[in-house]
Structure formats: structure tokens, C-alpha cells
CHARMM internal coordinates of N, CA and C (Angstrom, degrees):
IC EDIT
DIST 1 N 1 CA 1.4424
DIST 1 CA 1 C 1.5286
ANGL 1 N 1 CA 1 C 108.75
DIST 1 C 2 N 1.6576
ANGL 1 CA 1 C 2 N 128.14
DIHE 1 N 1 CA 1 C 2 N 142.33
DIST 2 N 2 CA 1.1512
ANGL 1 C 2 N 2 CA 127.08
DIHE 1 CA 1 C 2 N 2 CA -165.35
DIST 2 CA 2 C 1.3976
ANGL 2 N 2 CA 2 C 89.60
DIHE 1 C 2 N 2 CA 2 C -98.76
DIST 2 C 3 N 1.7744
ANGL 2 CA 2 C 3 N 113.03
DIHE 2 N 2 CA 2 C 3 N 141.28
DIST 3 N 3 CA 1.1701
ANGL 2 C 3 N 3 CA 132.52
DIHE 2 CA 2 C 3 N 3 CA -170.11
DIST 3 CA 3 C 1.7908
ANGL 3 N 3 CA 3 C 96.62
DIHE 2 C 3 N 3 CA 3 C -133.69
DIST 3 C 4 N 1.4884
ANGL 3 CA 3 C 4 N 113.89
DIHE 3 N 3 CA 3 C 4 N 139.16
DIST 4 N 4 CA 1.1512
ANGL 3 C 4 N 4 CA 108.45
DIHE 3 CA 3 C 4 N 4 CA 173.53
DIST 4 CA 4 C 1.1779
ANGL 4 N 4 CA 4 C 113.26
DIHE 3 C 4 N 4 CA 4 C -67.72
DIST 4 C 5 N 0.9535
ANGL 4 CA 4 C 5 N 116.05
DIHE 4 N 4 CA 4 C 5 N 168.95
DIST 5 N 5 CA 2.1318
ANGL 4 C 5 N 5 CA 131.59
DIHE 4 CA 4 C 5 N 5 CA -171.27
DIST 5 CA 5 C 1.3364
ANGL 5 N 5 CA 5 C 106.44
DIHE 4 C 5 N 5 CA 5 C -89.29
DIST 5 C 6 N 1.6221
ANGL 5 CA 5 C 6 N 122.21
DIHE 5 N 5 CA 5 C 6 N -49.86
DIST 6 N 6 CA 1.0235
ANGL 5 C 6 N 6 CA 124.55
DIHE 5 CA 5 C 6 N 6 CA 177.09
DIST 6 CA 6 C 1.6348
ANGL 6 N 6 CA 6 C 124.72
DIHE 5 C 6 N 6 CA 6 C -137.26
DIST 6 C 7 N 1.4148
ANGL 6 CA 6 C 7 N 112.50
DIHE 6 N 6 CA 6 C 7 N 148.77
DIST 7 N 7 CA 1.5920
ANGL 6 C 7 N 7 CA 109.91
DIHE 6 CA 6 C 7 N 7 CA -169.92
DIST 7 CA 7 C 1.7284
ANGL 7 N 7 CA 7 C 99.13
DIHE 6 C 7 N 7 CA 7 C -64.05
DIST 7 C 8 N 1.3256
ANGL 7 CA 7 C 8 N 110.47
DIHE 7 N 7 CA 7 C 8 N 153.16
DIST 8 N 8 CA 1.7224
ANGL 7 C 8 N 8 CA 127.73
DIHE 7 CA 7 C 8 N 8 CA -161.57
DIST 8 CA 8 C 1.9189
ANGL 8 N 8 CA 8 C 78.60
DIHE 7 C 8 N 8 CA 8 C -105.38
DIST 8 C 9 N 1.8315
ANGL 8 CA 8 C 9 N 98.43
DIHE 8 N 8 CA 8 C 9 N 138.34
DIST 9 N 9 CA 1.4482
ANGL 8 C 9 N 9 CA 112.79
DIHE 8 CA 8 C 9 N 9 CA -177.37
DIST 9 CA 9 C 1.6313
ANGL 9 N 9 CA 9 C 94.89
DIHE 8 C 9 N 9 CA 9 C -68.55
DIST 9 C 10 N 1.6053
ANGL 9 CA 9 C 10 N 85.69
DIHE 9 N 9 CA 9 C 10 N -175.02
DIST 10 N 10 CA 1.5983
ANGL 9 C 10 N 10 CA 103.79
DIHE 9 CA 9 C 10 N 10 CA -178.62
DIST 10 CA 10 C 1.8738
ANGL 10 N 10 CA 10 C 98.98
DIHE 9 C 10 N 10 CA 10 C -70.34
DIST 10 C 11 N 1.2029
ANGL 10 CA 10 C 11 N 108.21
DIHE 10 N 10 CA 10 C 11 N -58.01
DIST 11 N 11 CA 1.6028
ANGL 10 C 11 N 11 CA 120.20
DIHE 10 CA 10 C 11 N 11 CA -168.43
DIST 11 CA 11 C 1.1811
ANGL 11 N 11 CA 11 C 105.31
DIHE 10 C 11 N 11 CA 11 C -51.08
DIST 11 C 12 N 1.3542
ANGL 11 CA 11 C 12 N 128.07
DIHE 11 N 11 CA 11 C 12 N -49.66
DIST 12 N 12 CA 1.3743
ANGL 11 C 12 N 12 CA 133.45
DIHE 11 CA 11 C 12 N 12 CA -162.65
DIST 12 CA 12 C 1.6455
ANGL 12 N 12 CA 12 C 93.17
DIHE 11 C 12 N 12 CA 12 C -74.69
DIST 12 C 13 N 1.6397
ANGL 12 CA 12 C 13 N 140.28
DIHE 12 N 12 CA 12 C 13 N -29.85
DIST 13 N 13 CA 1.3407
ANGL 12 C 13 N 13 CA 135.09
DIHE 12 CA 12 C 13 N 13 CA -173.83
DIST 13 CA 13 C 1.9468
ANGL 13 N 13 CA 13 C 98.71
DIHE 12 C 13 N 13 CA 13 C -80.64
DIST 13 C 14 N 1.6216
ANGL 13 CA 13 C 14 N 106.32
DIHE 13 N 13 CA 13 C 14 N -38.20
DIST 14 N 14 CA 1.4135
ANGL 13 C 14 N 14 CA 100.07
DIHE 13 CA 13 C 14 N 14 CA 171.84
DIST 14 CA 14 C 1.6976
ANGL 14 N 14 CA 14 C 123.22
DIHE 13 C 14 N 14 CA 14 C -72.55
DIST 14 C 15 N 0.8515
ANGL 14 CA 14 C 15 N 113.36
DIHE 14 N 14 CA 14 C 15 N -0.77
DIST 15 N 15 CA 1.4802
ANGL 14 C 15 N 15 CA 127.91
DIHE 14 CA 14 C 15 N 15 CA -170.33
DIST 15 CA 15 C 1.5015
ANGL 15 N 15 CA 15 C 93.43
DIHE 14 C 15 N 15 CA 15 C -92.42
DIST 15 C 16 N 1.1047
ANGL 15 CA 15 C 16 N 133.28
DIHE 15 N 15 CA 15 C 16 N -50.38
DIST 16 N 16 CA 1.6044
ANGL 15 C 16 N 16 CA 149.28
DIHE 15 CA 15 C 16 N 16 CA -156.90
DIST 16 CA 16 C 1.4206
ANGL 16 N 16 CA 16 C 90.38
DIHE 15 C 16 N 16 CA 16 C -80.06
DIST 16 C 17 N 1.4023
ANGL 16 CA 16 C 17 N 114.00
DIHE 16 N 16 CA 16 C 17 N -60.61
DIST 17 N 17 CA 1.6947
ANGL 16 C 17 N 17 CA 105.66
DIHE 16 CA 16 C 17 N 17 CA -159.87
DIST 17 CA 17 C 2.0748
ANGL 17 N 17 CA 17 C 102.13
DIHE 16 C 17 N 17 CA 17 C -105.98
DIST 17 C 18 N 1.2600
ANGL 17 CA 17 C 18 N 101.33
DIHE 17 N 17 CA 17 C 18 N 42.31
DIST 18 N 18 CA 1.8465
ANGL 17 C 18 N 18 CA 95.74
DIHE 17 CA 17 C 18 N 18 CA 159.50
DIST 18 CA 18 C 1.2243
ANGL 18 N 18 CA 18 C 103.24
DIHE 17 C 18 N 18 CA 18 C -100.17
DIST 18 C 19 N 1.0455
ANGL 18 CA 18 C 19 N 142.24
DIHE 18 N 18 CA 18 C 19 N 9.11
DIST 19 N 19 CA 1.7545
ANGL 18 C 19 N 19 CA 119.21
DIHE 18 CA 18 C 19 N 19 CA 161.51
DIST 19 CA 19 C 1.6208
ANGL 19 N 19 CA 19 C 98.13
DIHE 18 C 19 N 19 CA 19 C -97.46
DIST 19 C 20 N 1.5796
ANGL 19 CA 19 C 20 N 139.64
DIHE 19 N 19 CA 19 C 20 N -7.42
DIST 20 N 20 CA 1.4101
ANGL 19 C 20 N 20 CA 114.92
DIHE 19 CA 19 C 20 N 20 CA 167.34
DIST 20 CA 20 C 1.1595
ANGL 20 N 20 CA 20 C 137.55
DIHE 19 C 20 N 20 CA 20 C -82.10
DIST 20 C 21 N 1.8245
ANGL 20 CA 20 C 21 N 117.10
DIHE 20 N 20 CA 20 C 21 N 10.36
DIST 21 N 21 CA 1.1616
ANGL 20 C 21 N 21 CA 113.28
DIHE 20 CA 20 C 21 N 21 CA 165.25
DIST 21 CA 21 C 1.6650
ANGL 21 N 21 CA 21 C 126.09
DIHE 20 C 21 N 21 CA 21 C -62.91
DIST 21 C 22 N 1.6671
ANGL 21 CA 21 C 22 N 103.58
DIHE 21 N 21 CA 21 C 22 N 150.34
DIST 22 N 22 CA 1.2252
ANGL 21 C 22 N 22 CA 111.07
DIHE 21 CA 21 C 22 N 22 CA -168.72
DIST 22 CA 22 C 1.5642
ANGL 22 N 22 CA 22 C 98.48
DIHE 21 C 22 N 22 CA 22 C -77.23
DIST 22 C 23 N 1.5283
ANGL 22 CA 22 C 23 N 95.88
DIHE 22 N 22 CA 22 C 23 N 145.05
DIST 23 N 23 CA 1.6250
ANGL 22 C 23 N 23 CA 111.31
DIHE 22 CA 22 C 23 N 23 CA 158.77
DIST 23 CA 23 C 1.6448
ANGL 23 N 23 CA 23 C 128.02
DIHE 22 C 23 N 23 CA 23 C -82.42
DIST 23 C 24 N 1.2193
ANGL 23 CA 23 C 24 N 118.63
DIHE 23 N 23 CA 23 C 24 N 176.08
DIST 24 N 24 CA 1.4733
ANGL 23 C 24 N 24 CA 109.06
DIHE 23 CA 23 C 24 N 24 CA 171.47
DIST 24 CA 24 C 1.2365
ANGL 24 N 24 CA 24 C 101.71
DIHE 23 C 24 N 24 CA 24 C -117.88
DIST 24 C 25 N 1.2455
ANGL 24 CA 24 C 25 N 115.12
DIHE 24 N 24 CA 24 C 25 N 166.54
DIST 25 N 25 CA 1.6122
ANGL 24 C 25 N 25 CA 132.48
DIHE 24 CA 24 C 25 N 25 CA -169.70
DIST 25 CA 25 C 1.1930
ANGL 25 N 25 CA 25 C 121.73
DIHE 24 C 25 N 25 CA 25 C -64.75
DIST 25 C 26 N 0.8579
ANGL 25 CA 25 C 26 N 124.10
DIHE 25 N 25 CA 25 C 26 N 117.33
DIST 26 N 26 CA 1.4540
ANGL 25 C 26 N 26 CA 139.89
DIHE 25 CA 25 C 26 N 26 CA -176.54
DIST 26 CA 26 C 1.3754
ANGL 26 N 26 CA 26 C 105.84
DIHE 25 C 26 N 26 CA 26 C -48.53
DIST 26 C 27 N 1.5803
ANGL 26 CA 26 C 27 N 137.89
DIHE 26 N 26 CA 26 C 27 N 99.52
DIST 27 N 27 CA 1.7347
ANGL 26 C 27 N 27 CA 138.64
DIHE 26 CA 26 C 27 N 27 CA -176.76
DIST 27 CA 27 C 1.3999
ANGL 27 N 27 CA 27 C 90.84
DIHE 26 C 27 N 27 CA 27 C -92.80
DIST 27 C 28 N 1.4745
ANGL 27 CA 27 C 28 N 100.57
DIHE 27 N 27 CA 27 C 28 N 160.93
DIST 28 N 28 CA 1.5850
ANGL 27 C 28 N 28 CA 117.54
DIHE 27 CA 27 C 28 N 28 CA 171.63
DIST 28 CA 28 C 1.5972
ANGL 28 N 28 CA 28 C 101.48
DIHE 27 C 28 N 28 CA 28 C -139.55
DIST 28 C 29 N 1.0561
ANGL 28 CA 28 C 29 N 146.40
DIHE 28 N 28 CA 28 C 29 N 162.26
DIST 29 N 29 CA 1.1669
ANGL 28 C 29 N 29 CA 147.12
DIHE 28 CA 28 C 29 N 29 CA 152.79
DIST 29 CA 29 C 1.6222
ANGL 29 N 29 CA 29 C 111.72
DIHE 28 C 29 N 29 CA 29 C -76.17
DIST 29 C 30 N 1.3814
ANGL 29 CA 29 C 30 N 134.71
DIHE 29 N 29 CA 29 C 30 N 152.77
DIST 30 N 30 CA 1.4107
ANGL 29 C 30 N 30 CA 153.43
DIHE 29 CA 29 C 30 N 30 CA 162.79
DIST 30 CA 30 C 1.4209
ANGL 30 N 30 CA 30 C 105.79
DIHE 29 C 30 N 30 CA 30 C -73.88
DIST 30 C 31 N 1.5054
ANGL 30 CA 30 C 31 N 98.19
DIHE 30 N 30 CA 30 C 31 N 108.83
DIST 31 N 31 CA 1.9072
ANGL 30 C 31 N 31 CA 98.68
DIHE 30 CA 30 C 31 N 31 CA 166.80
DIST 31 CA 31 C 1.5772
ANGL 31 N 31 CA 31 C 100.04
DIHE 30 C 31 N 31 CA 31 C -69.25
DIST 31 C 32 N 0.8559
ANGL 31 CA 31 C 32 N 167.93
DIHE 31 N 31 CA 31 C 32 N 53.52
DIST 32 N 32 CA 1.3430
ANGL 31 C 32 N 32 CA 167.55
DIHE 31 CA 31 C 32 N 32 CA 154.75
DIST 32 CA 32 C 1.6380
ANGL 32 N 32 CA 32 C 113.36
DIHE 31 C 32 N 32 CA 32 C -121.62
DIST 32 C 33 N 1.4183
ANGL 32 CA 32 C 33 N 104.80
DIHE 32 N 32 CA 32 C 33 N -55.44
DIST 33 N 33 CA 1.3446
ANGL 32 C 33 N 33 CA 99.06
DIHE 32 CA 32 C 33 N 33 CA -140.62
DIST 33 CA 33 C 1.4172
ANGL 33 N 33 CA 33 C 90.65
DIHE 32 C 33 N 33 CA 33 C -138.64
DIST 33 C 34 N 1.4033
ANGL 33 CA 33 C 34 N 140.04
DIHE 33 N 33 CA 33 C 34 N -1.74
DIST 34 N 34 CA 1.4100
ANGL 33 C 34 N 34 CA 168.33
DIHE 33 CA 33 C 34 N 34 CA 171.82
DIST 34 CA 34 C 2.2507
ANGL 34 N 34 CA 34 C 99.76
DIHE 33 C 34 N 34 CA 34 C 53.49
DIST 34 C 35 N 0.8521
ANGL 34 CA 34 C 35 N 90.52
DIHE 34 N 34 CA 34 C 35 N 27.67
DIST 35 N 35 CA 1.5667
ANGL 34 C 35 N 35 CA 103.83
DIHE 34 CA 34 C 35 N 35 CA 169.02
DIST 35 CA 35 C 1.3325
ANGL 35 N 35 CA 35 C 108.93
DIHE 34 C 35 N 35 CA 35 C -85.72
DIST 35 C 36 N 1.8054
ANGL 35 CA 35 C 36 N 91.42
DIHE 35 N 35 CA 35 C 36 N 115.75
DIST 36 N 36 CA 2.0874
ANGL 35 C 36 N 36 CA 107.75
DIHE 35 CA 35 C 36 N 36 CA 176.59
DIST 36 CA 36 C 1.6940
ANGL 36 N 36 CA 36 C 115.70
DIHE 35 C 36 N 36 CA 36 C -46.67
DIST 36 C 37 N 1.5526
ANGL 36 CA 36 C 37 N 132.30
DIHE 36 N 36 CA 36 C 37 N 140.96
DIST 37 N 37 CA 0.6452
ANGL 36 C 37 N 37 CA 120.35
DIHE 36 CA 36 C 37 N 37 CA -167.48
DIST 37 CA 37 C 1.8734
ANGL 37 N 37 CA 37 C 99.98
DIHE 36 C 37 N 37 CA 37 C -164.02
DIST 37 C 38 N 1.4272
ANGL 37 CA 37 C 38 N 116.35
DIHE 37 N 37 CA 37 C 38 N 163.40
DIST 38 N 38 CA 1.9201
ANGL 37 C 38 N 38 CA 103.29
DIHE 37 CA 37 C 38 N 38 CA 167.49
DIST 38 CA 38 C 1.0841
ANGL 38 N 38 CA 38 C 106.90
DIHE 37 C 38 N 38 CA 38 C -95.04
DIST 38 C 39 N 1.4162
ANGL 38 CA 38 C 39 N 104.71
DIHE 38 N 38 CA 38 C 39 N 159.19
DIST 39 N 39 CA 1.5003
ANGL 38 C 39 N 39 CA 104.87
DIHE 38 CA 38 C 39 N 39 CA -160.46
DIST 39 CA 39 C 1.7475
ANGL 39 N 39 CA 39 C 101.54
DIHE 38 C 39 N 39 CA 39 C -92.43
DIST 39 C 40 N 1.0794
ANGL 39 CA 39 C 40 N 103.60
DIHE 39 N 39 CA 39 C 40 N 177.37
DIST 40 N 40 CA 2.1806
ANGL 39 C 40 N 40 CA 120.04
DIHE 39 CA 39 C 40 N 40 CA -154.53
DIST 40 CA 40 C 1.7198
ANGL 40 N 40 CA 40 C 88.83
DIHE 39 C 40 N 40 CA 40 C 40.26
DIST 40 C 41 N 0.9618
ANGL 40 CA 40 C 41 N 112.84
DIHE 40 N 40 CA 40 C 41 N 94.10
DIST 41 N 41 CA 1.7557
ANGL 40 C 41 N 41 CA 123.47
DIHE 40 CA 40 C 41 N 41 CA 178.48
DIST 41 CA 41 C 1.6669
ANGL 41 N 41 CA 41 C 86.01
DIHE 40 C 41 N 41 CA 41 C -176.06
DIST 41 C 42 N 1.6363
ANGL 41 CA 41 C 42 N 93.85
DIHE 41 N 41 CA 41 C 42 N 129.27
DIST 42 N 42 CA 1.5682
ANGL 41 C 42 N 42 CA 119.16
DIHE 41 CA 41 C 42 N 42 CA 138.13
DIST 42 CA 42 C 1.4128
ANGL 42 N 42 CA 42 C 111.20
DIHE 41 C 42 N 42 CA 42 C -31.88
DIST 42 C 43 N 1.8186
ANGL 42 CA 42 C 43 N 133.13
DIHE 42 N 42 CA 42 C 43 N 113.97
DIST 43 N 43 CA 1.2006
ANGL 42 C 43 N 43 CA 87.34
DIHE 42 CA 42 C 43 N 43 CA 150.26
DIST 43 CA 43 C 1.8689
ANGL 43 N 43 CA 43 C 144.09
DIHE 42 C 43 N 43 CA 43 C -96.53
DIST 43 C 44 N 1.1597
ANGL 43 CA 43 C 44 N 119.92
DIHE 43 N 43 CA 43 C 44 N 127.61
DIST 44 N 44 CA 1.1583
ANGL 43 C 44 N 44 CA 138.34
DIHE 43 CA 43 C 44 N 44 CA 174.21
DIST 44 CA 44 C 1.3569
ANGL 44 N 44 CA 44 C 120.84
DIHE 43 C 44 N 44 CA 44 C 12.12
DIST 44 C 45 N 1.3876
ANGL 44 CA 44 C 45 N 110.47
DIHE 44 N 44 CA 44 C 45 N -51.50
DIST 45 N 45 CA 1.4382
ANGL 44 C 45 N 45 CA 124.39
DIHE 44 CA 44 C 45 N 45 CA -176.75
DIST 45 CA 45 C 1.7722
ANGL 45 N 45 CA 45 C 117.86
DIHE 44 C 45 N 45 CA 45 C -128.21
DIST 45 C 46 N 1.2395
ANGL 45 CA 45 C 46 N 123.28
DIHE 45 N 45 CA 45 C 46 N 34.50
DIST 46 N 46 CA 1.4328
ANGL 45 C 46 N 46 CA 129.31
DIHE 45 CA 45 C 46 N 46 CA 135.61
DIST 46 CA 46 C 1.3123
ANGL 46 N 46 CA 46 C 123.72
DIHE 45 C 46 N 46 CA 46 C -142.15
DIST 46 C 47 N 1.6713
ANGL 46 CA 46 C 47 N 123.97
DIHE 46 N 46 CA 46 C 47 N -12.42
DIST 47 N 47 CA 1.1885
ANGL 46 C 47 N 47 CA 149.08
DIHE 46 CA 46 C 47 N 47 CA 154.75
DIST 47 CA 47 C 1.4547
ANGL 47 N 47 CA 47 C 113.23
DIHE 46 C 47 N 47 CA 47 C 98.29
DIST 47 C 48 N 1.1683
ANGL 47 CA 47 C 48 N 134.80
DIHE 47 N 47 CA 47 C 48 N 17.03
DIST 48 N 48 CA 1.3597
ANGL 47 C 48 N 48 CA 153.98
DIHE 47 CA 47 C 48 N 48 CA 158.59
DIST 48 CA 48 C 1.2155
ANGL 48 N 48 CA 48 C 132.70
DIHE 47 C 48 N 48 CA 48 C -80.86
DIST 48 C 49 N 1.9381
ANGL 48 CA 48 C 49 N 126.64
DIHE 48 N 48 CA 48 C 49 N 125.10
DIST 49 N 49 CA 0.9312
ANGL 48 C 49 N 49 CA 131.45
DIHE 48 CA 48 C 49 N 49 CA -174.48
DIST 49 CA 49 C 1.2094
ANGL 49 N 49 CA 49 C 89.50
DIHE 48 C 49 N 49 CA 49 C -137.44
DIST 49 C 50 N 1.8775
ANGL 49 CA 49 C 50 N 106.75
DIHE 49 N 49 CA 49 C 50 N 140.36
DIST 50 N 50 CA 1.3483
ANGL 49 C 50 N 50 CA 127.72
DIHE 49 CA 49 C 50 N 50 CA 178.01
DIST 50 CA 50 C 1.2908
ANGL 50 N 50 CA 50 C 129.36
DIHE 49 C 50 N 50 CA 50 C 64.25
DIST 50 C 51 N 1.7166
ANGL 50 CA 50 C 51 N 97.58
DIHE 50 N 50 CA 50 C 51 N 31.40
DIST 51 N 51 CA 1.8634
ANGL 50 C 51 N 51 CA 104.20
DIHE 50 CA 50 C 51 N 51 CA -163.11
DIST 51 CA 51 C 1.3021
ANGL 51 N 51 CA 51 C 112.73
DIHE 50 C 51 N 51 CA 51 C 80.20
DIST 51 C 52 N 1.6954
ANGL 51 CA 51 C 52 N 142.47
DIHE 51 N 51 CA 51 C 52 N -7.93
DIST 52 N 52 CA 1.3565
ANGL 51 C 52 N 52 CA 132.83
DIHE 51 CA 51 C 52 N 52 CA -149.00
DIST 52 CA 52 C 1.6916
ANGL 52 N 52 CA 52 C 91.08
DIHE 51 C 52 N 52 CA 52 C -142.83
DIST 52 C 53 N 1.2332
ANGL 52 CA 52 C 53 N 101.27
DIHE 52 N 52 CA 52 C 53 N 111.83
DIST 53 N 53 CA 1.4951
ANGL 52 C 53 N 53 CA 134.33
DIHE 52 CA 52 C 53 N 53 CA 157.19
DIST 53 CA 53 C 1.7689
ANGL 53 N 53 CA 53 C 111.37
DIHE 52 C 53 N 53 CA 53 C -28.90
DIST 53 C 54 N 1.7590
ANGL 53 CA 53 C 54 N 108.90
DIHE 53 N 53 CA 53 C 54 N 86.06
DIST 54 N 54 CA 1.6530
ANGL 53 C 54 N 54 CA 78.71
DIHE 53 CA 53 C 54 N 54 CA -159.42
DIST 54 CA 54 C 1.7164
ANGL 54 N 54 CA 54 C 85.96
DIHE 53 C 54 N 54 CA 54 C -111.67
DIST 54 C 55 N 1.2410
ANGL 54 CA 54 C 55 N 132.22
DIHE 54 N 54 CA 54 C 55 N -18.26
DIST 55 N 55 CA 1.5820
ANGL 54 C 55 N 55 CA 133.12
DIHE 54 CA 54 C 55 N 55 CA -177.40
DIST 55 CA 55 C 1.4910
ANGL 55 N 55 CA 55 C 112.52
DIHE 54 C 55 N 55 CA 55 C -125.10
DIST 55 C 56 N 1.2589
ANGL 55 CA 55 C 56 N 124.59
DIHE 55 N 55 CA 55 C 56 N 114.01
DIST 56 N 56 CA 1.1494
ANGL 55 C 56 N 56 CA 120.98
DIHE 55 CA 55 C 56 N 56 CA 164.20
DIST 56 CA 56 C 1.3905
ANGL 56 N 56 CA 56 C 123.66
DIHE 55 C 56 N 56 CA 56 C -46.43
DIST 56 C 57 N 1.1397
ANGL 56 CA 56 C 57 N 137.59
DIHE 56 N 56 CA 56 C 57 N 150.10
DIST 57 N 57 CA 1.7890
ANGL 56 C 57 N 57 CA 133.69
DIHE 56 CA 56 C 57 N 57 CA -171.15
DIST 57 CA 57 C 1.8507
ANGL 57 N 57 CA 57 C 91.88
DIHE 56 C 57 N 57 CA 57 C -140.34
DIST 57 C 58 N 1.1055
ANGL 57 CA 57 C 58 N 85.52
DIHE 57 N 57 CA 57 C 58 N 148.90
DIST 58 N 58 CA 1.4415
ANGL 57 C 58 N 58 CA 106.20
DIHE 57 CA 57 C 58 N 58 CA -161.69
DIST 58 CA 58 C 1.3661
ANGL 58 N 58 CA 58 C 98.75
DIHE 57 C 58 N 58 CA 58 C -91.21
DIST 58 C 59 N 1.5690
ANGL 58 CA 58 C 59 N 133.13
DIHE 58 N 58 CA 58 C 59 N 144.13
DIST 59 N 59 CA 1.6805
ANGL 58 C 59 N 59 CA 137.17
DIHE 58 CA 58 C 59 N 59 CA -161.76
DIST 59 CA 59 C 1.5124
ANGL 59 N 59 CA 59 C 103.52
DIHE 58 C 59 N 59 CA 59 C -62.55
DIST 59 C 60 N 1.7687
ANGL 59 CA 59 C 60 N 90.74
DIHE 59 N 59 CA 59 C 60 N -45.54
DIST 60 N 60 CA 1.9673
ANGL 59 C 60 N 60 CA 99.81
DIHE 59 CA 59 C 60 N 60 CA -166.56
DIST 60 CA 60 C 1.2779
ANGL 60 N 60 CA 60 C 102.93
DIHE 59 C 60 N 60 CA 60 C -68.18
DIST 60 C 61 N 1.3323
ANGL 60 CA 60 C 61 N 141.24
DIHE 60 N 60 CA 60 C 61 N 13.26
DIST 61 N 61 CA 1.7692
ANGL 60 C 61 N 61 CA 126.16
DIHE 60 CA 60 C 61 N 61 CA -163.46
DIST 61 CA 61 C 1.4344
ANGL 61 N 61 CA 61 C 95.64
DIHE 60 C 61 N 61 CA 61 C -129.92
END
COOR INIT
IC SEED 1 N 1 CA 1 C
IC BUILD
């Protein structure tokens, strides 16, 4: 079985894994109601996606 020759440095393991940091979520603002939200998402608190009324939301929430 092939075994590496020598242990790989720290830099050379950070070099390898800097593109797997996590990102954060992509927000969009609400044309309606301008409440932050992710985008292709209901938003939460007027219930509209794409300008179009798709879930009613209840007053108390």
C-alpha cells in the first residue's frame, strides 16, 4: 500500500482547505414589506414571493 514519505506542513493543509469555509446566507430585502429574508423563500412576515401574495400570515405572528 502507498504511504506518503513525508508528513504534509500545517500551511500546505491550510492552503488545501481555504475554500471550505462556510458562507452566510444569502438576504434579500421584501418588495412589499422591506423585511430581511433568503432569497426563493416566502417571506416570513407578509407572505409574498415575487410580488404575489402566495400565504396568508396571521395578524398575531
Amino acid at each position: 500500500m502507498a504511504v506518503p514519505k513525508r508528513r504534509q506542513s500545517h500551511a500546505r493543509t491550510a492552503k488545501r482547505r481555504s475554500h471550505n469555509a462556510i458562507k452566510g446566507i444569502q438576504l434579500m430585502s421584501c418588495e412589499k414589506c422591506g423585511t430581511q429574508h433568503p432569497s426563493h423563500v416566502i417571506c416570513p412576515t407578509c407572505g409574498t414571493y415575487l410580488g404575489r401574495a402566495v400565504v396568508e400570515v396571521k395578524a398575531g405572528e
